[in-house]
Structures are given as structure tokens and as C-alpha cells.
N, C-alpha and C positions, 0 to 999 in steps of 0.2 A: 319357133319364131320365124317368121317368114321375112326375107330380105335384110336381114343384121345388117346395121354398119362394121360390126368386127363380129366373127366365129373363132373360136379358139379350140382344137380338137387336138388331143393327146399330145399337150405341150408338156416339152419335159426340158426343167436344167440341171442338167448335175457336171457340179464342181470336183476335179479331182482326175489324176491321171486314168484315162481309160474310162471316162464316164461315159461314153460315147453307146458300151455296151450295154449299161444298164437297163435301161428302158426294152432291149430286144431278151433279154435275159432271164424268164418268169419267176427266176429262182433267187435271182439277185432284188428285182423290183418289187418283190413281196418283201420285204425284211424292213424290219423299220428304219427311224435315221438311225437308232444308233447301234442296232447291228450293223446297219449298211456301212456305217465308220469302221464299225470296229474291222470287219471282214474286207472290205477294199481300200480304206483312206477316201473314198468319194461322200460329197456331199450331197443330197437331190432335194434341192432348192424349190424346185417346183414339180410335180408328181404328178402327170398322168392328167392335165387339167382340163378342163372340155368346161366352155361356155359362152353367149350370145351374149352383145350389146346391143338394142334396141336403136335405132335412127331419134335423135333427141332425147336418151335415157342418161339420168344421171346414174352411173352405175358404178357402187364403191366396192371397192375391197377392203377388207378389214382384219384385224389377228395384231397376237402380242410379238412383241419383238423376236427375230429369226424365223417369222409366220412363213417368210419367201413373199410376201407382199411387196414389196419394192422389187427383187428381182422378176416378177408376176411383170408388175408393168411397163420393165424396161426390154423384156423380151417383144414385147409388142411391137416395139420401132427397131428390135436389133441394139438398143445401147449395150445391152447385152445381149449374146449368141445361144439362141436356144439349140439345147442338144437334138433334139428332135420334136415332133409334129407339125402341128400347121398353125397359120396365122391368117385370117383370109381377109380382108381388108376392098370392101366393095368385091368380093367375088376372087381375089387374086392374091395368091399365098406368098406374106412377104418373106418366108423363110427361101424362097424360089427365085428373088427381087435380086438384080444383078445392081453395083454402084451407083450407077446413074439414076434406077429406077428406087432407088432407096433412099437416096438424096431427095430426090420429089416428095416424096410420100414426107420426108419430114421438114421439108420445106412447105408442101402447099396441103397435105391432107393432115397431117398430124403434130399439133406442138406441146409442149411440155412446160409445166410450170413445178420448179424445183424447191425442196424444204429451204434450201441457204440461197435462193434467191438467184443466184448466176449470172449475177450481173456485172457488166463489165466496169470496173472503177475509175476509168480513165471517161467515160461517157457520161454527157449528160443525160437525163431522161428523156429526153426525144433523142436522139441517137441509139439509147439501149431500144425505146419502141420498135425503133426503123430498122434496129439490124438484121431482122429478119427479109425485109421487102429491099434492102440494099445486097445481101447475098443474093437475091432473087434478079438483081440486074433495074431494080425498078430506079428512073431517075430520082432526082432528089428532092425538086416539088413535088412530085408525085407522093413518093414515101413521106413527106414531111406534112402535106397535109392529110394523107389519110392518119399518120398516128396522131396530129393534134387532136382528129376527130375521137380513137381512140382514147389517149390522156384523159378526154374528157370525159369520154363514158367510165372512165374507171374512176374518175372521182379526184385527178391531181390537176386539170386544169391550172396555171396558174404555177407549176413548179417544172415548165419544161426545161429550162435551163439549170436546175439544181444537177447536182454530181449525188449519186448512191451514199456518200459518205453523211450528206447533209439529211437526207432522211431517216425517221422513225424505220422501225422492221416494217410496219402494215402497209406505212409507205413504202418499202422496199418491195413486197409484195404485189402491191399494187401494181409497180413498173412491170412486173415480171408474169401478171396475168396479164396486163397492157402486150406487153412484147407477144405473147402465145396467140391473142388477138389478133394483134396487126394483119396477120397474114390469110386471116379467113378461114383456120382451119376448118374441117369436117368436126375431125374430134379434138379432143382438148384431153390430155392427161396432167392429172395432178398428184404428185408423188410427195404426199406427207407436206404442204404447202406450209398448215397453217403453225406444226407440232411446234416450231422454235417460238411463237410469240404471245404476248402475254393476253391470259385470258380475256379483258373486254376488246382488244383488236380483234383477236380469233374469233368469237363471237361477230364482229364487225364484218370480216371477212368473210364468212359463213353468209352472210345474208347476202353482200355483194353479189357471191358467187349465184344465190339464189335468186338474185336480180337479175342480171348478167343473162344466165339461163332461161329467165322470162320471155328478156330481151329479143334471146341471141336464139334458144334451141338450140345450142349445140348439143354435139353426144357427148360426154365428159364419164371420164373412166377416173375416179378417186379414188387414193390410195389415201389411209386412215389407221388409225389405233385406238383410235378414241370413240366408243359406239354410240355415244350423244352425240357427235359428230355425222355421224353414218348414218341414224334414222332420222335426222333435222336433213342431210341433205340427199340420201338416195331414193330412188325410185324403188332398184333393188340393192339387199346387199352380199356379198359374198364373204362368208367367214373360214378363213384360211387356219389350218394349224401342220407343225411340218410340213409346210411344202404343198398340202391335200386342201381339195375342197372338204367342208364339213356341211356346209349347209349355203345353201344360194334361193332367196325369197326376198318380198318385199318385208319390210320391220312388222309388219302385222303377222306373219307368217312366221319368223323368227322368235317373236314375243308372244306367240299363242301357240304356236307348235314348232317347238325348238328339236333336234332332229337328236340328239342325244345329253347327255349330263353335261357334259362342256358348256354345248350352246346352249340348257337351261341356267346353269351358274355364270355364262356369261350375260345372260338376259336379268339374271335376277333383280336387279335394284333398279331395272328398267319402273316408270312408273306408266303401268301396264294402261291406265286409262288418255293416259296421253295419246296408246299407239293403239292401240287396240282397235276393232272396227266392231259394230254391232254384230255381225256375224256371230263373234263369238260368245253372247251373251246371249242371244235370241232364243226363245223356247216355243213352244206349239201355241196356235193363236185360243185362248183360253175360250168356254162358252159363257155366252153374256156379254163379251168384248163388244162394243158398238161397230157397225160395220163403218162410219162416217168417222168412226175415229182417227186421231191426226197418224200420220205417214212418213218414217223416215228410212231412206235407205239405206242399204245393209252395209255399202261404203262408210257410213258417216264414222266416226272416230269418237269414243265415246263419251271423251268429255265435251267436243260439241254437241253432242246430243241432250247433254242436261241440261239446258232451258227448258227445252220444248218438255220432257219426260215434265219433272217439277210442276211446269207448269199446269200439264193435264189432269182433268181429273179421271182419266180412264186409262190403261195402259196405252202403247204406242205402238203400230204396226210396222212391220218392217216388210219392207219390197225390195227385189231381187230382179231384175232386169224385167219389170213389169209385173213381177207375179209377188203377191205376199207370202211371206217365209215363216211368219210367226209375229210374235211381239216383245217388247221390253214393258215391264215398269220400273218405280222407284227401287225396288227391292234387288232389282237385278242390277241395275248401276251402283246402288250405293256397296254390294257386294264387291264391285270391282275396285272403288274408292278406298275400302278400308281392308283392300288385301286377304278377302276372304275367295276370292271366286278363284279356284283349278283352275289351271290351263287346260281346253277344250280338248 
């Protein structure tokens, strides 16, 4: 990937006296977590990890609880202290990043939107917006009306003066993607936002954010558990188990060629025509195929593709960055609908 907004190259955390050595130590950093306990007392929360976020990618991470997903993306800004690698951040490794120059980065390049919200309870909702652009020295017209503009784009208009106590969770959340906002970040981290609130807010919140990102383009690095979560909002996603990458693709990729039995049983009850792209179903263009016949490409995802299929009376060609690849018809969609069709 050419020009990342973040490169992540043999980041390691391990918790535990003397963790320092593990990552330099071949003998010790091969063992799993729980030799590595049982043999040192150290933890290694995040393992050897190497990976690119794209400039305007929504880019999640995902895994079951103690995946190292959260410490994943607090090592990013330093909330937490990675043992070693790098963090490169427009070009410049914050593991390297002295006080002052750390302060910056998560004042004006990076903010964080947290699962419990973090917001201050003594503050109204314009006050929690601004706290961000008020550490930054910005007057207080200044800061008051860039967050009204703010407030609004996030949907509270109308409750600047409410205190955190008087609002729903969604609304609580709400202020607290507002606040990560104010200040213009580059990237946007969100560490398990949505997991505290009740299913139709989090659904709610989910679009927001899919709004937001319309909007806005930022880069947003998600932290998740929930993989109906992670392919409704990633671009790509990264499936973490101890501490390891297992597998980094976009949900088409994960749900069509999953990289081992883990991430095929955690794809399972994906419902594969949702994600899936004609790619995966496409077969050799058959003889007799009409050459005028309709055209769809190999992106398309395959239950938007069933109109068009249905409707035809000839199979469907499929194109690949101009060039045709093959064809679908009804027999190879309705395969995929009633859970017949292998992963390719």
C-alpha cells in the first residue's frame, strides 16, 4: 500500500516482568500464550503484528475477548506502551515521539472514541465537544461555534446545554463521537464504541458512523467483537486471536476464502450472499451465451445482482476491470442462497 496514513511493523506488547526480552528472544516468542505463562509469567497481548491503514479506510479489528484487540489500538497513540516495533504515523514512528510531540498527535492527528463514553459529568454537551479545541488553547467563540456545527452533524442539535446524566447511552455516544470530531482528526479510533448499548441504538450508531465517513472520509481504525459489525462497517477487516493476526482482507475475502478452520467457523453463519461478490460464483463464459448479453461486474455483491440474473433470459456476463471473466446464471445464485455453493 503506497502512502498509509498508519504502518504497523513488528508491534509487540507483552505484559509481565521482563517482557522487554521476549520479542528479541526466538525461543521464548515462538511458545504459545500459555507456555509463554506458564515459562515466564509474561503476557504477549499483541504478537509480532504488521499492518497498513489506507488514507480514508474504514479499517476494523476484530476477535473474541482477550483477542489483544483493544490493547492493538491503544498502542497506536501510546495509551498504552508498546514493547517494541514501530508505529509510523504519516511517515514518523510514534514509538520515537518525545512528550510534546505525542501530545500533538493526539490532540490534532488522532482521537478516540471510547466503549463507557469518557465523558466528563460535570460538563454540558458543548463543553464535553470543546474540550478538545479548549486544551488546544483555541478561544471560546471560536471552540463554541465550531462544536455547535459539530453537535449538529452528529444529530443532538437542540441538547447543547444537557449534562451526560440526562442522556440515553446513543446519546451519550453521540457527544463522544462529537468530541473526537471537534478537533479535525486525521484518524478516528474507536475502541468497542458501540458493545455497551442496546441493539436498535447500535444499529443506529452504525449508520451514523457510515454517514459520518461519507461525510467526513476520515481514516477510522475499529475495534469490534461483533462480525456483523465489522463487515456492515469495514473496508478491511483484521481477525486477531492471542494477540496474532489470523487473517487481514476485505469480508469478501474472509467469507470466500477464510485462511484457516477458526476464521471458516467464525464466518459460518455469515449469510454468505449478502457478502460475497460475483467473483466467487463466476464460471467460464458458456457456448451459445449471447455476446449482447446483460453485464455485471465482478465487484457487485450477489444479492444485488439478483434482479438483473432473474430477470434475464440468458445468463449474465461478468467484467473485470474491462475484460469479461465469465458468467453467472440463475442456478449459480440460487446455489449460493440456499447454502449449497463451497467456498471457492
Amino acid at each position: 500500500m503506497s502512502n498509509p496514513d498508519i504502518s504497523v511493523r513488528n508491534l509487540w506488547k507483552v505484559f509481565g516482568p521482563g517482557g522487554e526480552k521476549i520479542p528479541k528472544d526466538a525461543s521464548l516468542s515462538a511458545l504459545s500464550a500459555a507456555e509463554l505463562l506458564a515459562r515466564t509469567g509474561c503476557n504477549a497481548a499483541v504478537r509480532d503484528m504488521n499492518f497498513d491503514v489506507g488514507k480514508g479506510e474504514v479499517f476494523v479489528v476484530m476477535g473474541l475477548s482477550g483477542s489483544g484487540k483493544s490493547t492493538l489500538i491503544r498502542c497506536l497513540t501510546r495509551l498504552i506502551e508498546p514493547t517494541s516495533g514501530r508505529v509510523l504515523v504519516d511517515g514518523k514512528d510514534v514509538l520515537e515521539a518525545g512528550t510534546g510531540e505525542l501530545r500533538e498527535l493526539r490532540r490534532r492527528k488522532m482521537s478516540m472514541v471510547f466503549q463507557h463514553f469518557g465523558l466528563l459529568p460535570h460538563r454540558t454537551v458543548l463543553d464535553n465537544v470543546s474540550y478538545g479545541l479548549q486544551i488546544r488553547g483555541a478561544g471560546k467563540a471560536q471552540r463554541y461555534a465550531k462544536s455547535r456545527e459539530i453537535i449538529e452533524l452528529v444529530g443532538l442539535k437542540g441538547y447543547e446545554q444537557h449534562f451526560p446524566d440526562q442522556l440515553s447511552g446513543g446519546m451519550q455516544q453521540r457527544v463522544g463521537l462529537g468530541r473526537a470530531l471537534a478537533g479535525d482528526p486525521d484518524t478516528i479510533l474507536f475502541d468497542e464504541p458501540f458493545s455497551a448499548l442496546d441493539p436498535l441504538i447500535r444499529r443506529d450508531m452504525q449508520a451514523e458512523v457510515i454517514r459520518l465517513h461519507k461525510e467526513m472520509g476520515k481514516t477510522m481504525v475499529f475495534v469490534t467483537h461483533d462480525l456483523s459489525e465489522a463487515l456492515k462497517l469495514g473496508d478491511r477487516i483484521l481477525i486477531m486471536r492471542n494477540g496474532e493476526m489470523v487473517q487481514c482482507g476485505t469480508g469478501d475475502d474472509l467469507v470466500g476464502s477464510p485462511a484457516d478452520q477458526y476464521i471458516a467457523d467464525f464466518v459460518s453463519e455469515v449469510p454468505r450472499a449478502d457478502v460475497l461478490t460475483l467473483k466467487w460464483i463466476t464460471g467460464p463464459v458458456a457456448f451459445g451465451t449471447p455476446a449482447d448479453a446483460p453485464v455485471l461486474a465482478a465487484g457487485t455483491v450477489i444479492r444485488d445482482a439478483i434482479p438483473a440474473v432473474m430477470n434475464s433470459s440468458c445468463p449474465v456476463l461478468v467484467e473485470d476491470a474491462g475484460r469479461i471473466t465469465g458468467q453467472i446464471d440463475r442456478d449459480s445464485i440460487l446455489s449460493v442462497i440456499l447454502g449449497t455453493e463451497a467456498a471457492a
